[in-house]
N, CA, C and O of each residue as an XYZ file, in Angstrom:
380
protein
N     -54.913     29.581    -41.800
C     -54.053     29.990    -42.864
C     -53.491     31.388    -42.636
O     -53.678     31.947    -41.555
N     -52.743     32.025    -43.711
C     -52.115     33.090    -43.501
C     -52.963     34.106    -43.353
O     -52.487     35.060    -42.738
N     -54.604     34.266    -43.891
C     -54.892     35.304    -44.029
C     -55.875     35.636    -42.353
O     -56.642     36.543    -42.029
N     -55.576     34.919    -41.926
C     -56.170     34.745    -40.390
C     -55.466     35.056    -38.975
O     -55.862     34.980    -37.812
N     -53.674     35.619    -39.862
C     -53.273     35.363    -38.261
C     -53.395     36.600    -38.011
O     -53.840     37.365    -38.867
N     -53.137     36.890    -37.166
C     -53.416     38.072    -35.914
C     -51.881     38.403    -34.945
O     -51.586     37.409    -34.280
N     -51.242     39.167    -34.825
C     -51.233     40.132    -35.722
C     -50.359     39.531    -37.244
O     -49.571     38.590    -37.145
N     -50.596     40.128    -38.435
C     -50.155     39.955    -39.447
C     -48.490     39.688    -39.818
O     -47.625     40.564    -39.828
N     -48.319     38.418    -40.082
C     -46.925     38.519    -40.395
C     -46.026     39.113    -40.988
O     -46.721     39.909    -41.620
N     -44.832     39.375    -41.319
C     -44.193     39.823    -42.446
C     -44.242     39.197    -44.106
O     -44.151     39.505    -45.294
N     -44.458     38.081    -43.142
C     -44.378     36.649    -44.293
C     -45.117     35.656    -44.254
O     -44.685     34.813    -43.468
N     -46.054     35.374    -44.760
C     -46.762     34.008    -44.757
C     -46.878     33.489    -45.833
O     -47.226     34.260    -46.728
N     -46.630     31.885    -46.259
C     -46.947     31.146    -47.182
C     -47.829     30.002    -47.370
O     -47.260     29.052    -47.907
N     -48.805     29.857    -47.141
C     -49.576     28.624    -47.230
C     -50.092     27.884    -48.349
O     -50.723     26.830    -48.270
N     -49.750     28.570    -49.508
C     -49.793     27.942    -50.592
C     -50.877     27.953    -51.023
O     -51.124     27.160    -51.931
N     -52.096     28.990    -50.464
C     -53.617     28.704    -50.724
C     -53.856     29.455    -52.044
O     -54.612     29.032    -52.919
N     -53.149     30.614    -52.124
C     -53.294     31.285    -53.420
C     -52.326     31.819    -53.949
O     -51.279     31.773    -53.303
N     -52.309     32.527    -55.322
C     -51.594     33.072    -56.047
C     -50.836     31.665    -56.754
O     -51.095     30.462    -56.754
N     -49.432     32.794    -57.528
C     -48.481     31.562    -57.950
C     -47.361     31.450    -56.950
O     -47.084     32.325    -56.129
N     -46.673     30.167    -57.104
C     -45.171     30.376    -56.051
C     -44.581     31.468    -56.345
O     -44.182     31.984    -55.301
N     -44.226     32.314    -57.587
C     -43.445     33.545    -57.976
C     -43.858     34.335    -57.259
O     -43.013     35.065    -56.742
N     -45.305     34.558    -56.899
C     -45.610     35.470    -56.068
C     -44.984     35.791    -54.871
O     -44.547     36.908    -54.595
N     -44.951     34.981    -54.288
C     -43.770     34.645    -52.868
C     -42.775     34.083    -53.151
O     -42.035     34.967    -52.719
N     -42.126     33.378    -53.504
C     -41.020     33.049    -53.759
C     -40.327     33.537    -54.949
O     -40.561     33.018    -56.041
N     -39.101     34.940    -54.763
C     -38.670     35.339    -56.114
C     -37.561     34.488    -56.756
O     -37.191     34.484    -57.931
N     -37.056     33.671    -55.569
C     -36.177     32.788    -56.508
C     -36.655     31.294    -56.294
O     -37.183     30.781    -55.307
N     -36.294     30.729    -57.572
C     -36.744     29.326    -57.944
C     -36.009     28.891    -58.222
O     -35.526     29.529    -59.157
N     -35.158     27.590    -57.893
C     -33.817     26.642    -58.533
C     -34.658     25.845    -58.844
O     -35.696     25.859    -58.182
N     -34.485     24.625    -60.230
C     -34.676     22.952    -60.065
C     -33.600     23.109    -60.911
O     -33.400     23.978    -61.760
N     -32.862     22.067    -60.544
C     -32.088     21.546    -61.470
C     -32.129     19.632    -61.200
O     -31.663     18.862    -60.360
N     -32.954     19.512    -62.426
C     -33.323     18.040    -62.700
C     -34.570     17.865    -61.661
O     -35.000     16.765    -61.315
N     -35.174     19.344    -61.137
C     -36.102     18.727    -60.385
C     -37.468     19.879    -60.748
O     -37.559     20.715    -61.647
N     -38.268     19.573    -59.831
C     -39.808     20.785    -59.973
C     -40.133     20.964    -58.732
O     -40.246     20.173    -57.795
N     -40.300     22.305    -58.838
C     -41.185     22.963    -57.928
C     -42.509     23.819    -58.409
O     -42.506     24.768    -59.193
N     -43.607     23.255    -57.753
C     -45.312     23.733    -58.265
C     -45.700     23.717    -57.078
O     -45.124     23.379    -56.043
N     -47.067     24.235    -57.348
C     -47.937     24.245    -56.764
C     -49.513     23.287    -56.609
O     -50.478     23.409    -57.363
N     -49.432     22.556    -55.684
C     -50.561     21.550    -56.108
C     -51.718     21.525    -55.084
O     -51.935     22.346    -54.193
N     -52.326     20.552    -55.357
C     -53.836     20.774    -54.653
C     -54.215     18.893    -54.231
O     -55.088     18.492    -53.461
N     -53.439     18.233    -54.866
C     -53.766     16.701    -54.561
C     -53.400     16.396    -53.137
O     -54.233     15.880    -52.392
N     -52.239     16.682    -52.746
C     -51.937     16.363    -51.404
C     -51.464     17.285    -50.546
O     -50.269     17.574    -50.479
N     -52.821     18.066    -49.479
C     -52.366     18.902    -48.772
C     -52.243     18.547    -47.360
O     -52.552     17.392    -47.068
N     -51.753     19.518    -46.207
C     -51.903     18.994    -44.937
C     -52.716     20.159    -44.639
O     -52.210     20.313    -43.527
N     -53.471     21.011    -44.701
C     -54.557     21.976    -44.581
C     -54.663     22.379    -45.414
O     -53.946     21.934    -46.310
N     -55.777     23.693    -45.809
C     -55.855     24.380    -46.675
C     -56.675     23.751    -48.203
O     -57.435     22.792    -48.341
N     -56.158     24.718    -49.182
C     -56.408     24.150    -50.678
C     -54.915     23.997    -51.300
O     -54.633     23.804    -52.483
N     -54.176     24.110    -50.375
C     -52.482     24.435    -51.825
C     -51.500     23.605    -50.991
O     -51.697     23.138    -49.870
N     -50.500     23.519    -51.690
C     -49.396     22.982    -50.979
C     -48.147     23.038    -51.913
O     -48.484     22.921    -53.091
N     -47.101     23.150    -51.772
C     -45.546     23.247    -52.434
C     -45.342     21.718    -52.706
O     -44.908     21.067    -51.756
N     -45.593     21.076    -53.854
C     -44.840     19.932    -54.231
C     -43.432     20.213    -55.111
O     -43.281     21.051    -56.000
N     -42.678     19.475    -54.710
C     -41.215     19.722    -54.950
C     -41.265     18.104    -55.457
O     -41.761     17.213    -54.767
N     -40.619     17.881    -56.880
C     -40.223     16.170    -57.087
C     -38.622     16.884    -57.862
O     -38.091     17.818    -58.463
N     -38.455     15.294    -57.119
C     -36.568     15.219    -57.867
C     -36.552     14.258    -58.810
O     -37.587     13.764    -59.256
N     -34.932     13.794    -59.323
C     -35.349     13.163    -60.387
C     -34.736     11.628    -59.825
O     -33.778     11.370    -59.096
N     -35.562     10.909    -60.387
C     -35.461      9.291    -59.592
C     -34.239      8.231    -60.414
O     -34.420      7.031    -60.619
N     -32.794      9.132    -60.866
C     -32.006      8.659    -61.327
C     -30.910      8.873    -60.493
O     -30.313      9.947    -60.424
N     -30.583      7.691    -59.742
C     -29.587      7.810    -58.153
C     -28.250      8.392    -58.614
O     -27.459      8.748    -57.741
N     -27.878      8.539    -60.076
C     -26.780      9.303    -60.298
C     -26.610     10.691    -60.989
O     -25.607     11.194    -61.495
N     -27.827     11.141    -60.869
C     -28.020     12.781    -60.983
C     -28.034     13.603    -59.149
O     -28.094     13.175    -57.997
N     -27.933     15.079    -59.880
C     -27.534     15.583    -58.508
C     -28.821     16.589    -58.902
O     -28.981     17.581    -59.613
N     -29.553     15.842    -58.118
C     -31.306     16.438    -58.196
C     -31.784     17.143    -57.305
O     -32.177     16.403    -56.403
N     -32.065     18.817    -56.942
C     -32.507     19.356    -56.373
C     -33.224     20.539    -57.095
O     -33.129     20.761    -58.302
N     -34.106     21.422    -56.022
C     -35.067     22.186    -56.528
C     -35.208     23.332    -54.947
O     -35.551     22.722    -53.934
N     -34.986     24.694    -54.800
C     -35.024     25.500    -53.933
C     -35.780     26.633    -54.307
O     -35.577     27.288    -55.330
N     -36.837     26.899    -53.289
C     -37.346     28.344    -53.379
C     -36.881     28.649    -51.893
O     -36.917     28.069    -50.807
N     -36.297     30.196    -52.545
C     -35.835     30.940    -51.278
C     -36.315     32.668    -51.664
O     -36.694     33.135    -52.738
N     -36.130     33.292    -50.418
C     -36.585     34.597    -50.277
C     -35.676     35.129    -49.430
O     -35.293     34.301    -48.603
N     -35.236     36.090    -49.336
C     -34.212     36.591    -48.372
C     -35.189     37.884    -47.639
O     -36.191     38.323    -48.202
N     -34.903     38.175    -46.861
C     -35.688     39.077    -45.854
C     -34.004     39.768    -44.617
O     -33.114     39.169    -44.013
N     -34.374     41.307    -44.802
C     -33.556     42.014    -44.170
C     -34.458     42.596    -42.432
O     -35.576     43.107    -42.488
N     -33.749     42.395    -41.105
C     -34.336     42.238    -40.008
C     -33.680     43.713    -39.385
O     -33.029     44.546    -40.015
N     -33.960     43.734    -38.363
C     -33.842     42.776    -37.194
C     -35.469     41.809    -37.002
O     -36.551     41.949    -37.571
N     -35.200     41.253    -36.398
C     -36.424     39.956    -36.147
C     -36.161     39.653    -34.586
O     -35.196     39.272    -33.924
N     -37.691     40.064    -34.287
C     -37.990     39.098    -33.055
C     -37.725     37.581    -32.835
O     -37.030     37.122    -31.928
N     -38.240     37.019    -33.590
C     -38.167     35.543    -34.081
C     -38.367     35.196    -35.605
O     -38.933     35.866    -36.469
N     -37.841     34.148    -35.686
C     -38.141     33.250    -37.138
C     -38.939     32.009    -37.174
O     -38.232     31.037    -36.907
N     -39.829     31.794    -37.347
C     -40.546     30.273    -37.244
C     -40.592     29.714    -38.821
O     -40.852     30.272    -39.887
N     -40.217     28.358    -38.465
C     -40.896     27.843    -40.152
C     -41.429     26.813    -39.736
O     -41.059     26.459    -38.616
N     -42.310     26.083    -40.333
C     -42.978     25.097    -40.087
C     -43.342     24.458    -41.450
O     -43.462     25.181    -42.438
N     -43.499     23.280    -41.516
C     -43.214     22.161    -42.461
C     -43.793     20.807    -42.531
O     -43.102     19.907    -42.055
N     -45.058     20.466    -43.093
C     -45.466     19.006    -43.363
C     -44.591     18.661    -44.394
O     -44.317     19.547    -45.205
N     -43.961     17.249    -44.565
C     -42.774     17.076    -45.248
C     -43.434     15.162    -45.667
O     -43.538     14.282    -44.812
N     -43.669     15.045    -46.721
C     -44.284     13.892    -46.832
C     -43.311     13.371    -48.147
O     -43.239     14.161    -49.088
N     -42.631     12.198    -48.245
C     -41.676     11.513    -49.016
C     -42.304     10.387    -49.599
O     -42.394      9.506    -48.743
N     -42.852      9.980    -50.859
C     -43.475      9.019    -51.394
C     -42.773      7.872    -51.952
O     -43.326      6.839    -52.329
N     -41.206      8.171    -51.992
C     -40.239      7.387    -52.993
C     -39.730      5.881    -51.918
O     -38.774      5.928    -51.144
N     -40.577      4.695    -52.111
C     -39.910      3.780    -51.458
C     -38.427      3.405    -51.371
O     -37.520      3.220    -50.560
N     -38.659      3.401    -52.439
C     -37.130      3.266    -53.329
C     -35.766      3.912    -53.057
O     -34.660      3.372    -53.076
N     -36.150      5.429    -52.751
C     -34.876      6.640    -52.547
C     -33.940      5.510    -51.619
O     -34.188      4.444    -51.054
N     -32.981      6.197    -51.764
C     -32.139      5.845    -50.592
C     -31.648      6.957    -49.508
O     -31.205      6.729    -48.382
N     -31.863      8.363    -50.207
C     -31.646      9.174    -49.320
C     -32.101     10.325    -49.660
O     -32.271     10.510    -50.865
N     -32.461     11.536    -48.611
C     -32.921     12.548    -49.436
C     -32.590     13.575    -48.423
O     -32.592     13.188    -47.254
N     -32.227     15.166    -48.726
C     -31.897     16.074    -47.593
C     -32.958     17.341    -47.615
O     -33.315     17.968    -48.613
N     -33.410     17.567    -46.097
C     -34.337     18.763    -46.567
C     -33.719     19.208    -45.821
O     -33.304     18.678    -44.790
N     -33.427     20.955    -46.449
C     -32.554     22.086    -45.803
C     -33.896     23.177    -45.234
O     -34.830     23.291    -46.027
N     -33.966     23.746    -44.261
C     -34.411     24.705    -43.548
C     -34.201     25.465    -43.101
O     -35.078     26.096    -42.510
């Protein structure tokens, strides 16, 4: 997790503690949610569940973003991305 890496990032999110506000100062849903949960993680204790809304003629999304001023060596993001909706017909994840 974040509190392990070596040397220390600028930024780490693993979702193990605090609230999302904590790290993330901006929050969009519109028709959708963004929390913090503990039922389905891919490590850790936390994870970012994001749900939209399951009405194919709403325009359902939900964004946490952070802006960060550089220069930067590199940028990494990394992402378990798990979709439960048989049903959807389509869905876009931006990165």
């Amino acid at each position: 997790g974040c509190a392990q890496q070596n040397p220390v990032p600028l930024f780490c999110d693993d979702f193990d503690s605090g609230t999302l506000a904590d790290h993330w100062p901006s929050i969009s849903q519109g028709d959708g949610l963004a929390a913090l949960e503990s039922d389905v993680v891919y490590s850790g204790d936390g994870a970012l569940g994001i749900t939209g809304s399951a009405n194919p003629t709403d325009c359902s999304y939900t964004r946490v973003e952070r802006v960060f001023t550089g220069p930067f060596r590199y940028v990494r993001v990394r992402a378990m991305v798990w979709l439960d909706d048989a049903q959807a017909t389509a869905y876009q994840l931006v990165a």
